[in-house]
C-alpha positions in Angstrom: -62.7 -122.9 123.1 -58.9 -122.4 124.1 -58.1 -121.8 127.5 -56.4 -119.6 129.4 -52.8 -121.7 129.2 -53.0 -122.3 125.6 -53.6 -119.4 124.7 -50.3 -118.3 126.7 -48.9 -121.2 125.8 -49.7 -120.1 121.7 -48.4 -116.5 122.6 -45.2 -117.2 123.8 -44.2 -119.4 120.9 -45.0 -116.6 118.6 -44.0 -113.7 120.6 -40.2 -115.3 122.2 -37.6 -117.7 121.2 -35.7 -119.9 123.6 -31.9 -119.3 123.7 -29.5 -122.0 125.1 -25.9 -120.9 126.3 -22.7 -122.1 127.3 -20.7 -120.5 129.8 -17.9 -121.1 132.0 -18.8 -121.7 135.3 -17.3 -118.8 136.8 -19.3 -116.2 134.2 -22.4 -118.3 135.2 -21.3 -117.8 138.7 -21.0 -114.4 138.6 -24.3 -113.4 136.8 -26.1 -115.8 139.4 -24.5 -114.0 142.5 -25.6 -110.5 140.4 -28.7 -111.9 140.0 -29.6 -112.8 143.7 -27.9 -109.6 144.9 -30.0 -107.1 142.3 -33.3 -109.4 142.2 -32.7 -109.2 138.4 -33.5 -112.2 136.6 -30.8 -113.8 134.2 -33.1 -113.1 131.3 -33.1 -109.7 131.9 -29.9 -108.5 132.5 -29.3 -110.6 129.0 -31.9 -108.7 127.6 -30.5 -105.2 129.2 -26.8 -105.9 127.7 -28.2 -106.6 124.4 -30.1 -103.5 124.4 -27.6 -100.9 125.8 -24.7 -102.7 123.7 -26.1 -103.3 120.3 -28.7 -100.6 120.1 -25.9 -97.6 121.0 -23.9 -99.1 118.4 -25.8 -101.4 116.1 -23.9 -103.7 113.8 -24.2 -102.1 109.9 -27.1 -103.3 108.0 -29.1 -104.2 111.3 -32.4 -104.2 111.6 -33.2 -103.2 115.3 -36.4 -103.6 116.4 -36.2 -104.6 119.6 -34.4 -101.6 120.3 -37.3 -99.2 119.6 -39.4 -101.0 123.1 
């Protein structure tokens, strides 16, 4: 029987993917200090700008599923 952690573990590997960025250090800087000052994670302020950028004006021939959670 699977525990608890591999069943996360399995999860997560379907459910997410793991995105890597560059940045300058001065945009990284600056969503850091926005983070610590809002108590919004990285992650999701990412997540937000995606959301209230590309489903208000999705890109043509888009599917946008994400944008319907």
């Amino acid at each position: 029987m699977a525990t608890s952690s591999e069943v996360k573990r399995k999860y997560n590997r379907k459910v997410y993917k793991k995105l890597t960025i560059e940045m300058k250090k001065e945009f990284y800087e600056m969503l850091d200090q926005y983070s610590k000052e809002t108590g919004e994670s990285k992650t999701s302020f990412i997540c937000r700008m995606i959301k209230e950028h590309l489903c208000e004006k999705p890109p043509a021939n888009t599917a946008n599923t994400a944008c319907n959670n």
